[in-house]
Z-matrix of the N, CA and C atoms (Angstrom, degrees):
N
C 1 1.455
C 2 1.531 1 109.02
N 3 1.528 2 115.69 1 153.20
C 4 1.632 3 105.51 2 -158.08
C 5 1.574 4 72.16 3 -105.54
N 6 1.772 5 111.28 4 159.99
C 7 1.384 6 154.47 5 178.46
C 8 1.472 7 110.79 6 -76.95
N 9 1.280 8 117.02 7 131.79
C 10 1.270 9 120.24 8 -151.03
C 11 2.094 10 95.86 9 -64.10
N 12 1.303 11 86.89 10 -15.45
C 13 2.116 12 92.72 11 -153.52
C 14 2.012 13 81.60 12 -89.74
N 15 1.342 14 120.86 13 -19.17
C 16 1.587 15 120.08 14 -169.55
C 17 2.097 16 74.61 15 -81.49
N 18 1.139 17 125.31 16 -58.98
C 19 1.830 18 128.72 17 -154.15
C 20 1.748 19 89.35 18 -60.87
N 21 1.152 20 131.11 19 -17.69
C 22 1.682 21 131.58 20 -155.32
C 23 1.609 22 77.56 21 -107.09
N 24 1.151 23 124.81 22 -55.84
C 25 1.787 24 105.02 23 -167.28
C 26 1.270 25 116.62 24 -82.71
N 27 1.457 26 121.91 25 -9.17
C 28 1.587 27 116.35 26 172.62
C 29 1.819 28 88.11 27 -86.20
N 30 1.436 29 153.57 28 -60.85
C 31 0.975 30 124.19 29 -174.52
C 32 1.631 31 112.16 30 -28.45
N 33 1.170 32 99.21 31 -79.73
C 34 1.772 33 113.99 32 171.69
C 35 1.746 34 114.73 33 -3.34
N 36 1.358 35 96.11 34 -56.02
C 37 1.714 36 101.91 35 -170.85
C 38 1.804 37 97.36 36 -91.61
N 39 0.561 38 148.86 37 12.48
C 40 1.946 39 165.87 38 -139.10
C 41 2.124 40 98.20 39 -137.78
N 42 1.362 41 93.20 40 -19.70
C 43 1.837 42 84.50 41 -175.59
C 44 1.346 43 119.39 42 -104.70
N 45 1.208 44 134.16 43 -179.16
C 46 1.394 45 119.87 44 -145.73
C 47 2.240 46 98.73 45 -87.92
N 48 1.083 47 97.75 46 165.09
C 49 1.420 48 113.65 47 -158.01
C 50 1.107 49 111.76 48 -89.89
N 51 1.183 50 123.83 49 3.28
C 52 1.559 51 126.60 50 -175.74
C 53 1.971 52 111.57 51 -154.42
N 54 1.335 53 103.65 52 154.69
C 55 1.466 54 107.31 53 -178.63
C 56 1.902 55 100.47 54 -111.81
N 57 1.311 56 88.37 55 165.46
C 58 1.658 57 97.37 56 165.47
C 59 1.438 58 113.02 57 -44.93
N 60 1.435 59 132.82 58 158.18
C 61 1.249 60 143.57 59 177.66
C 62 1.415 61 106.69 60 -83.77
N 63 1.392 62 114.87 61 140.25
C 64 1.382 63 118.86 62 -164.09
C 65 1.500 64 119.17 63 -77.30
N 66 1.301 65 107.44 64 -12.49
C 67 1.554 66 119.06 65 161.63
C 68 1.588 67 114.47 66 -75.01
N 69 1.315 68 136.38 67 -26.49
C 70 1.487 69 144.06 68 157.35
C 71 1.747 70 99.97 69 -71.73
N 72 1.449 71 133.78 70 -26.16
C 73 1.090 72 120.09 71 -175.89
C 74 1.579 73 115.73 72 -90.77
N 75 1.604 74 102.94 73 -10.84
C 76 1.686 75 105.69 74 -159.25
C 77 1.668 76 102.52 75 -101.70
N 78 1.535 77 106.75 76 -7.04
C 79 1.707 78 91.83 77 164.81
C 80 1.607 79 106.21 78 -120.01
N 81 1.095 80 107.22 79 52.66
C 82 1.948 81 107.36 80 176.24
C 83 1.090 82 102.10 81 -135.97
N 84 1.415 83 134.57 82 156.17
C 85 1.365 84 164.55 83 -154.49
C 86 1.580 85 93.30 84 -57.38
N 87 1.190 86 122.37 85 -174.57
C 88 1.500 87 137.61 86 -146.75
C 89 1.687 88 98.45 87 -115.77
N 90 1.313 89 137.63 88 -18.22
C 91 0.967 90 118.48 89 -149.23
C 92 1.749 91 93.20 90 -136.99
N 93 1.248 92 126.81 91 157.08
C 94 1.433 93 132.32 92 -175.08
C 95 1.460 94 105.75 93 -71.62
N 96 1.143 95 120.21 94 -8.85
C 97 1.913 96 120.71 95 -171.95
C 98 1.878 97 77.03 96 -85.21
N 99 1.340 98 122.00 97 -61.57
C 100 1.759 99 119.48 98 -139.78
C 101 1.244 100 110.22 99 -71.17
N 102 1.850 101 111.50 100 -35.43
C 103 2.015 102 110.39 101 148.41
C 104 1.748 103 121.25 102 -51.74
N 105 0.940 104 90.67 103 -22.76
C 106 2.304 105 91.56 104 -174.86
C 107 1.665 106 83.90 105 -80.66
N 108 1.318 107 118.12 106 -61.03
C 109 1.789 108 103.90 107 -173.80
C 110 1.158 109 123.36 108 -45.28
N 111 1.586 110 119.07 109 -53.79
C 112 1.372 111 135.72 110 178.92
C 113 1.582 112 103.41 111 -64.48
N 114 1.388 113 145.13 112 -38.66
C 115 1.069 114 130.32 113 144.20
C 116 1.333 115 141.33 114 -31.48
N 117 1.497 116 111.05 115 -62.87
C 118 1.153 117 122.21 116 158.61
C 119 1.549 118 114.10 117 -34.13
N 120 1.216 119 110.97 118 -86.75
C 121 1.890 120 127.90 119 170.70
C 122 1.849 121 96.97 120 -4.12
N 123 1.322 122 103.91 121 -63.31
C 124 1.682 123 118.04 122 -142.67
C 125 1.862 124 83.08 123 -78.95
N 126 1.249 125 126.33 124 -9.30
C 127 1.351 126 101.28 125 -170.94
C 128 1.209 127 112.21 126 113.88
N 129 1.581 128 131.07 127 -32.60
C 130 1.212 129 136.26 128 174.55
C 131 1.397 130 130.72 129 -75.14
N 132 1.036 131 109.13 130 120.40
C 133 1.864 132 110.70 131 -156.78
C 134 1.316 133 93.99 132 -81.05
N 135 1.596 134 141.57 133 -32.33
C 136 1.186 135 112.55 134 -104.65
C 137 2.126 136 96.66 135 -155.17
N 138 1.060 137 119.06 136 112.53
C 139 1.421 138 116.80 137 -171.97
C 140 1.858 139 103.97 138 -144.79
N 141 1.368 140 100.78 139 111.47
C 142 1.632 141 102.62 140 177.55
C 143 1.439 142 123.86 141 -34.11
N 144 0.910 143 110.18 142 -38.88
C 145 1.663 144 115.44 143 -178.65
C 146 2.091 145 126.11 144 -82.00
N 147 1.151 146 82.79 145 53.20
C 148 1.361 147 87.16 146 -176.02
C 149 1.481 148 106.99 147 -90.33
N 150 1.626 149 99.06 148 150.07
C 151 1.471 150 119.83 149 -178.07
C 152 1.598 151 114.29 150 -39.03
N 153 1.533 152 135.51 151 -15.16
C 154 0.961 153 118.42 152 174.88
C 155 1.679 154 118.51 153 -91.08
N 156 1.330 155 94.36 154 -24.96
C 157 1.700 156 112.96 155 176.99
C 158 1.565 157 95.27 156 -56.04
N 159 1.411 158 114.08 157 -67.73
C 160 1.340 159 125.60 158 -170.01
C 161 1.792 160 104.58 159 -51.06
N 162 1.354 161 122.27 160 -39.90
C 163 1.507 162 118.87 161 166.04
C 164 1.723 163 124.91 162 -40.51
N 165 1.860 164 96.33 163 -48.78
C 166 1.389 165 89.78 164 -172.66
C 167 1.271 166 93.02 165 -59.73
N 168 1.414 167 109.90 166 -61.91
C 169 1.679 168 107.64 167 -154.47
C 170 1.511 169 127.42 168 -12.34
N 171 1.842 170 84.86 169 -54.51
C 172 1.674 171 96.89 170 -168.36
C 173 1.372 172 102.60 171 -58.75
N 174 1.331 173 122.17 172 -53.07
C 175 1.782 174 133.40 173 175.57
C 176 1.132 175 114.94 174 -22.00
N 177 2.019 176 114.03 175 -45.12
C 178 1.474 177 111.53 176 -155.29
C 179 1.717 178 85.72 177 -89.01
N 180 1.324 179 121.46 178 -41.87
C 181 1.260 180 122.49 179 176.38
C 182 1.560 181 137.38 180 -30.15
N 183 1.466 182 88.17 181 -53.43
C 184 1.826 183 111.82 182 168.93
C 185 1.759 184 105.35 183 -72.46
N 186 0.927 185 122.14 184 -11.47
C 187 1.407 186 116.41 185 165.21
C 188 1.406 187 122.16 186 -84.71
N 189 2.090 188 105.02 187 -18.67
C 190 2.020 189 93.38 188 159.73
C 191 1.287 190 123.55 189 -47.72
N 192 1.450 191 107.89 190 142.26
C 193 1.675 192 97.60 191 148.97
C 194 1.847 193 128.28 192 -81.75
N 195 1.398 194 75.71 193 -46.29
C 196 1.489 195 87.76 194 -159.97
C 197 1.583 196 93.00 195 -72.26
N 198 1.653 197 87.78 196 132.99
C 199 1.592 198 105.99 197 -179.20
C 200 1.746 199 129.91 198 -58.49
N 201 1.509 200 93.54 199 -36.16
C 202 1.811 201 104.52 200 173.41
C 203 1.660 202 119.12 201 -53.53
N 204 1.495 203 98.14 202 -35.70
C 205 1.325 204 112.44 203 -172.69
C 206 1.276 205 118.95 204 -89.05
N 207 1.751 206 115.65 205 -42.81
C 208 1.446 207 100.64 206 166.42
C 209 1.234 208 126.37 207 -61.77
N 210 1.727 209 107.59 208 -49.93
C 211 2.079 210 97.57 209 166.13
C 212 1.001 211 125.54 210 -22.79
N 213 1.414 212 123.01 211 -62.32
C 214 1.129 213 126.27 212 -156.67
C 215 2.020 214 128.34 213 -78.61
N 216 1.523 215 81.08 214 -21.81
C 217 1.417 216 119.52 215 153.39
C 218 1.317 217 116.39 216 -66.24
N 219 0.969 218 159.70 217 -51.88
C 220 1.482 219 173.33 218 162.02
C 221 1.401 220 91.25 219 -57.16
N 222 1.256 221 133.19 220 -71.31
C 223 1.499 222 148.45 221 -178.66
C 224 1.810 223 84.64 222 -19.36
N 225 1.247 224 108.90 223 -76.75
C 226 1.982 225 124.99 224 -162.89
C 227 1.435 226 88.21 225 -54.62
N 228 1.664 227 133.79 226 -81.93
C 229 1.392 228 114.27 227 -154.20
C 230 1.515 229 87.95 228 -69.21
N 231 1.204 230 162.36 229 -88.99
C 232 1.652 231 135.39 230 -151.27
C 233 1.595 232 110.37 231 -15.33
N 234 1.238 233 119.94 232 -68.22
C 235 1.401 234 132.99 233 163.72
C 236 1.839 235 122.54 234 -32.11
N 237 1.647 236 108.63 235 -33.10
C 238 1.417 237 110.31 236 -179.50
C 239 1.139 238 92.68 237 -97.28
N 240 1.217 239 146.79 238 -4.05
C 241 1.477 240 130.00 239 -168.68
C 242 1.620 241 103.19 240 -112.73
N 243 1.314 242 112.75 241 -15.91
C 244 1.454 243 108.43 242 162.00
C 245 1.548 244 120.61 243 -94.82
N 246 1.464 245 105.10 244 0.04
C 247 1.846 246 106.58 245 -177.21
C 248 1.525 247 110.07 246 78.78
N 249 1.604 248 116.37 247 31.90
C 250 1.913 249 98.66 248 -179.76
C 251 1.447 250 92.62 249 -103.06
N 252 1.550 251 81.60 250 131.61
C 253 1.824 252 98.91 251 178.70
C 254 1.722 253 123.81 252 -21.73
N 255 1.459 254 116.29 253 -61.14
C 256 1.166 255 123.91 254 177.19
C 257 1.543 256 117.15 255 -38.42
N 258 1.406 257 126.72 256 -58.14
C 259 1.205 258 144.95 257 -153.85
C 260 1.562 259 96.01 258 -91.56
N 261 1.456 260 130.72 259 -12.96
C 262 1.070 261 119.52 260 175.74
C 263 1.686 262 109.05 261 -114.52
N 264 1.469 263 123.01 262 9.84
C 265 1.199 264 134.82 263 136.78
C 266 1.455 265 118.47 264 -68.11
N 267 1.416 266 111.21 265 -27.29
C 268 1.621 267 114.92 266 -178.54
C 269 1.317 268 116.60 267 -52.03
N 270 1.801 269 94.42 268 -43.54
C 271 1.627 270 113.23 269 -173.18
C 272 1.391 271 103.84 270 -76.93
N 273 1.394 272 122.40 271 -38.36
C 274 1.518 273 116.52 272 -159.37
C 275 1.827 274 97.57 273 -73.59
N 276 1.297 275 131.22 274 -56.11
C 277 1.145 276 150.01 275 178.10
C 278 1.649 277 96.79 276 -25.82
N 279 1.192 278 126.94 277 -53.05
C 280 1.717 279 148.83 278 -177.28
C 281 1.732 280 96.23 279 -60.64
N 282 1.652 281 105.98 280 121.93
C 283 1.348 282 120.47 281 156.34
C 284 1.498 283 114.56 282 -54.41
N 285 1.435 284 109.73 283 133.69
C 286 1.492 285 130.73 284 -179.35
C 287 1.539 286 103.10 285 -127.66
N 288 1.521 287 116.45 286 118.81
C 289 1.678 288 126.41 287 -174.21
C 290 1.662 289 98.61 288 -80.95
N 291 1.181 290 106.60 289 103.89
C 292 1.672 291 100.77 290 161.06
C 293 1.671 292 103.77 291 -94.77
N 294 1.429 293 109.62 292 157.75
C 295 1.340 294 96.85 293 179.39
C 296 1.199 295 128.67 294 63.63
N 297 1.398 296 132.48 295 26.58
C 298 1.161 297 154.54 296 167.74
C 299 1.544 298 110.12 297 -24.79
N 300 1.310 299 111.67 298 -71.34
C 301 1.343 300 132.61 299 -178.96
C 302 2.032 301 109.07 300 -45.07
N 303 1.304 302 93.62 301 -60.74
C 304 1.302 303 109.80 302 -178.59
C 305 1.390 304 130.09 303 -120.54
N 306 0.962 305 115.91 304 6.59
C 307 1.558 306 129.97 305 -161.49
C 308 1.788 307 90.12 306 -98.50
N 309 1.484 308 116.78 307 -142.74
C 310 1.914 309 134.92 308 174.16
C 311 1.067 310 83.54 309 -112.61
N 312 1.387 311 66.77 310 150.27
C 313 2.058 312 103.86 311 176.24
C 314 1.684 313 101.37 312 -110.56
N 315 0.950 314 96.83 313 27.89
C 316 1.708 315 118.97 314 -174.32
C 317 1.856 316 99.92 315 -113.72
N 318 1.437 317 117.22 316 107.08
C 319 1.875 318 103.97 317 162.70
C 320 1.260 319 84.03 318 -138.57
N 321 1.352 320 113.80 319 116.97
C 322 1.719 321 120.21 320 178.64
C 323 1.416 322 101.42 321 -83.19
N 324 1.346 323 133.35 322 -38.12
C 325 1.293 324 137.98 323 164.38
C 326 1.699 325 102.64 324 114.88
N 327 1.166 326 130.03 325 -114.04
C 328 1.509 327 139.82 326 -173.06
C 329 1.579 328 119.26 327 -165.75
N 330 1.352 329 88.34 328 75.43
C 331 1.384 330 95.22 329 -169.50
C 332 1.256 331 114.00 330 -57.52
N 333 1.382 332 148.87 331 -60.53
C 334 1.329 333 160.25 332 153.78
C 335 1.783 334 103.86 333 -12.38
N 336 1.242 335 128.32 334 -93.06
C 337 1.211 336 122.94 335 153.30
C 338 1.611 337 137.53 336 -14.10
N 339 1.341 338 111.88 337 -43.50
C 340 1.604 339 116.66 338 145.48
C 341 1.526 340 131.72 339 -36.33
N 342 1.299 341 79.46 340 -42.43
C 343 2.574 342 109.67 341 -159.09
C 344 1.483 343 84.67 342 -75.87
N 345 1.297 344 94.93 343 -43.68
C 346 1.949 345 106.17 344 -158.51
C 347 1.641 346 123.53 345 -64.44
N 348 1.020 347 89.30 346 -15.10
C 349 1.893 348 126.17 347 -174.21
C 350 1.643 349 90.81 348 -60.87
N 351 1.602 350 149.14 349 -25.75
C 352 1.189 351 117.16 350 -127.79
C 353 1.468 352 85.99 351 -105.66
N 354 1.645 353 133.55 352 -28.27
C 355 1.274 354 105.99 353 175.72
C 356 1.554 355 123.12 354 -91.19
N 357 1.223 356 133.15 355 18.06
C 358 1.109 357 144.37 356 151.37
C 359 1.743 358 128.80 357 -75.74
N 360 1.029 359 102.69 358 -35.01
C 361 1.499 360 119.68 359 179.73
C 362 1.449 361 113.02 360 -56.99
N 363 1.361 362 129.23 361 142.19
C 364 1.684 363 112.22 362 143.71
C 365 1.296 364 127.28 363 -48.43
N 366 1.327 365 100.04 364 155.67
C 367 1.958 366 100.50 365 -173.68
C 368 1.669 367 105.34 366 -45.11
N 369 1.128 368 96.61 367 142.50
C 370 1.986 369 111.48 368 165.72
C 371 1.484 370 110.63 369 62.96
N 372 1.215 371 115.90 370 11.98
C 373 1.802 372 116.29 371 173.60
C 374 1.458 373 117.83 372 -131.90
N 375 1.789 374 111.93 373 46.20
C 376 0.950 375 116.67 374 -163.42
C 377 1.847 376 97.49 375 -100.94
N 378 1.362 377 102.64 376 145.69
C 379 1.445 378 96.00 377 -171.78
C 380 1.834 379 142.38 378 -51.50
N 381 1.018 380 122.55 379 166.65
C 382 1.070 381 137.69 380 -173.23
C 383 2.032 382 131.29 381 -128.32
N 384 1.107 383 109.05 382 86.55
C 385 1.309 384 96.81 383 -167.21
C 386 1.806 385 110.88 384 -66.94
N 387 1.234 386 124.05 385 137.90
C 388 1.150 387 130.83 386 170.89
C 389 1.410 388 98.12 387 -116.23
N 390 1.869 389 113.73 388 156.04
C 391 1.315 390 125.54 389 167.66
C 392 1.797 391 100.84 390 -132.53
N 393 1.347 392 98.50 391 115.34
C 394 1.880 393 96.58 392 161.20
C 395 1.128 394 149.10 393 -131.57
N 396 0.896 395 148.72 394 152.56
C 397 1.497 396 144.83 395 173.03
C 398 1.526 397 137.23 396 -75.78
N 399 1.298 398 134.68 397 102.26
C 400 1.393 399 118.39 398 169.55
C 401 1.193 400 119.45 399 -168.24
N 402 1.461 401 90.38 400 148.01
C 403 1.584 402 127.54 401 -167.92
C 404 1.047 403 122.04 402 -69.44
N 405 1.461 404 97.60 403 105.87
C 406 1.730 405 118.54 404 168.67
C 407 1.616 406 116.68 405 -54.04
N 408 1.572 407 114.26 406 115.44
C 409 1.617 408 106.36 407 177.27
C 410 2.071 409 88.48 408 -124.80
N 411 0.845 410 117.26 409 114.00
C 412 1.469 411 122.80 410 150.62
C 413 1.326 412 120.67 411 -55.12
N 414 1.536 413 125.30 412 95.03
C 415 1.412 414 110.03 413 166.60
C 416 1.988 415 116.34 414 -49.74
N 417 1.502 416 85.84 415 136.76
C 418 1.536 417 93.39 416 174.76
C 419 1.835 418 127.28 417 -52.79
N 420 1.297 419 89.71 418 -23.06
C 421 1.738 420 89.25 419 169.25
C 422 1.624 421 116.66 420 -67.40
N 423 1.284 422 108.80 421 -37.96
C 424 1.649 423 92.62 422 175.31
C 425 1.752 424 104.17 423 -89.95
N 426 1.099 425 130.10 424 -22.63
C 427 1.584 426 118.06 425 154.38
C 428 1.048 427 133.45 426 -14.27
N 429 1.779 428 111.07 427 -60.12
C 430 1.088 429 138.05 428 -162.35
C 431 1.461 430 124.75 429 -71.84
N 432 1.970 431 100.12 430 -30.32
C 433 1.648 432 119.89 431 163.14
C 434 1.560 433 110.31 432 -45.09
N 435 1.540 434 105.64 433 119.34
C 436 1.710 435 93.21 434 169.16
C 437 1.975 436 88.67 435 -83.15
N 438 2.299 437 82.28 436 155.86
C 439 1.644 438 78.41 437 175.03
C 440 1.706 439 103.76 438 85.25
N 441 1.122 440 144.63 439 -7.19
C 442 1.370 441 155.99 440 175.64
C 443 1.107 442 106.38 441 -70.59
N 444 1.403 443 117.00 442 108.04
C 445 1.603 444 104.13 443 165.41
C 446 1.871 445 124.07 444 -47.75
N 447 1.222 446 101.78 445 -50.77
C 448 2.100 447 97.13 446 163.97
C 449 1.242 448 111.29 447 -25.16
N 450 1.546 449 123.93 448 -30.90
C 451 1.906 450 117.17 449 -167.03
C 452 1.449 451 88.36 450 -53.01
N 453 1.286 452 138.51 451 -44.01
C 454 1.326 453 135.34 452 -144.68
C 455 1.342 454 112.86 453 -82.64
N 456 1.947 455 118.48 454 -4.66
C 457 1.001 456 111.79 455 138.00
C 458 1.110 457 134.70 456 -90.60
N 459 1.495 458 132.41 457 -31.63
C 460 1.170 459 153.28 458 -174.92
C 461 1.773 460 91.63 459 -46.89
N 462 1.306 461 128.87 460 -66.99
C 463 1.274 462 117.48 461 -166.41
C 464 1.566 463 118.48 462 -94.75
N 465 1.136 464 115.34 463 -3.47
C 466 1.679 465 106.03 464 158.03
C 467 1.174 466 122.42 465 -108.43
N 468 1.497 467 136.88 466 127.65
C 469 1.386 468 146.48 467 -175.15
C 470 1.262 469 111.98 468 -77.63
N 471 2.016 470 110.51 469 -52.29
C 472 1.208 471 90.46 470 -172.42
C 473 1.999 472 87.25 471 -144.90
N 474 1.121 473 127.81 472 172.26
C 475 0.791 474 136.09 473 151.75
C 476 1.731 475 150.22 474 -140.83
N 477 1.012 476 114.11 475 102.41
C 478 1.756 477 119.27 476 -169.58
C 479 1.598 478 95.99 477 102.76
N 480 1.620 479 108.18 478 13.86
C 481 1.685 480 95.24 479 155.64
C 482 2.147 481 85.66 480 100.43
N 483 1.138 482 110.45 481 6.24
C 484 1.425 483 115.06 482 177.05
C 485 1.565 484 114.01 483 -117.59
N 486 1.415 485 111.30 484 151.88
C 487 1.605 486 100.18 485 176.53
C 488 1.501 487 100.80 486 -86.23
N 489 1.207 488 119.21 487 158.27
C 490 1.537 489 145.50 488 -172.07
C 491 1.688 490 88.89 489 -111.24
N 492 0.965 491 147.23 490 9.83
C 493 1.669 492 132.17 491 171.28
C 494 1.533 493 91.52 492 -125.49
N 495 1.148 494 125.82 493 20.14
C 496 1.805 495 124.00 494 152.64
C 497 1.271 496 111.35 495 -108.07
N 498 1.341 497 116.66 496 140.72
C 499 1.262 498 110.32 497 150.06
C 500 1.334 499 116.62 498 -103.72
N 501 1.620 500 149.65 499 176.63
C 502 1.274 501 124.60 500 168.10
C 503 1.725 502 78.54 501 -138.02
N 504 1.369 503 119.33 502 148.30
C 505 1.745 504 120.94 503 -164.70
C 506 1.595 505 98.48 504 -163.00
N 507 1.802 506 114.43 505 98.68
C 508 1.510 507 106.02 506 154.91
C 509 1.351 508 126.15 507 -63.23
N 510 1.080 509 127.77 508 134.45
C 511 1.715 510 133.36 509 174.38
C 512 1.433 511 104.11 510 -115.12
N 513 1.879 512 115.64 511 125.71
C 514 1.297 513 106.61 512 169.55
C 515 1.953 514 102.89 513 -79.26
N 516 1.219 515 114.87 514 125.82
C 517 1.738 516 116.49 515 170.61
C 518 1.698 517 113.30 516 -101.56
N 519 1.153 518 114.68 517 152.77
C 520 1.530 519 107.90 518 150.08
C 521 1.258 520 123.75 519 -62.16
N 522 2.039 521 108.03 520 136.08
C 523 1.681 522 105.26 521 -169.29
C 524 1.377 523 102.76 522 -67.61
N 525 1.280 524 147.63 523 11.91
C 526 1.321 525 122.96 524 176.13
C 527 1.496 526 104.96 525 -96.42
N 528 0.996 527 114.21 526 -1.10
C 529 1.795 528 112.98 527 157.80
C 530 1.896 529 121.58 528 -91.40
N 531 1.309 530 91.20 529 136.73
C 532 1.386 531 111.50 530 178.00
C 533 1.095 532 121.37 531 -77.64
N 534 1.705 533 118.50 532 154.44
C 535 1.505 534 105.40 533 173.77
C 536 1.880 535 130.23 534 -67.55
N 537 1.859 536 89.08 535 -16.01
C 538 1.897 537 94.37 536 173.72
C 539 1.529 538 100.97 537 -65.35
N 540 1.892 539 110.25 538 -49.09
C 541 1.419 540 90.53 539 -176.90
C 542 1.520 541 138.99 540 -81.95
N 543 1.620 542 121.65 541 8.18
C 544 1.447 543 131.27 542 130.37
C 545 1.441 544 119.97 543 -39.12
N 546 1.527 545 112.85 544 -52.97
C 547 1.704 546 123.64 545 -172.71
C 548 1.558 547 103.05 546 -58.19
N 549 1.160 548 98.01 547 -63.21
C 550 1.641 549 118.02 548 -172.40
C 551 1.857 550 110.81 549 -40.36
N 552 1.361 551 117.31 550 -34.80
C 553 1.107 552 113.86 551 -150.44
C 554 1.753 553 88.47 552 -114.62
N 555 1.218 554 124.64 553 -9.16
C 556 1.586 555 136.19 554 152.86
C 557 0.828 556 116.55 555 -70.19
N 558 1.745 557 125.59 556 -40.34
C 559 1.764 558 123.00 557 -177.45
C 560 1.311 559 91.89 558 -78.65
């Protein structure tokens, strides 16, 4: 059975793949609510970083232990929720699954852009590229829904010669997190 913090990071990779352009972000108000208005206004429905995305985050966050790593973690979404450049490279740097269903189970993310993070950052929370692996298990209760989007794992094994119950997903992290506490917050 998958881990409530594994069900919080496949939402996570499940949301849309791109943010507003940083020229729509660099003359709007200070805070992630006053870009969603000014979006809205202009016609634009639609900005990856919405308040529920930003919920899990904190969720998977409060599940660090180790103190270096959650700060610094908190440090980035504090930073995405006020719009400062750095912290919203944090996010962009981070693989986003479009096409989940049918698309790769492959988002290497931006590795370069990760590396690139270190003179922008506050001291000692300069980024970290991680690459990982994990296994999609569908509990059988939503299986069982006819009409379930899960059918679409249930009946393909593999596709283009790849398994469909992997995902493989770079995340840029802060270096004061470890790879147990990546694991930890996946299990």
């Amino acid at each position: 059975m998958i881990s409530h913090a594994l069900w919080t990071l496949l939402l996570l990779i499940c949301t849309r793949d791109s943010i507003a352009s940083t020229e729509k972000i660099a003359h709007t108000g200070n805070t992630l609510e006053d870009v969603q208005r000014e979006l809205k206004y202009d016609g634009i429905e639609s900005i990856a970083l919405f308040p529920r995305e930003l919920t899990l985050l904190q969720q998977a966050i409060d599940t660090i232990d180790d103190d270096t790593c959650r700060d610094q973690c908190q440090s980035v979404l504090n930073g995405v929720r006020n719009l400062t450049g750095w912290a919203i490279k944090f996010y962009d740097a981070s693989g986003k699954f479009p096409s989940l269903l049918v698309g790769s189970v492959y988002q290497l993310s931006n590795f370069d852009e990760c590396i690139d993070l270190d003179d922008e950052t506050p001291a000692g929370s300069h980024g970290q590229y991680c690459l990982g692996e994990a296994d999609v298990e569908v509990p059988e209760i939503y299986l069982c829904k006819n009409g379930s989007v899960w059918q679409a794992f249930r009946n393909v094994k593999e596709r283009y010669r790849e398994p469909t119950r992997k995902l493989y997903w770079g995340v840029c992290v802060p270096a004061g997190c470890t790879v147990e506490n990546i694991q930890d917050v996946i299990r």
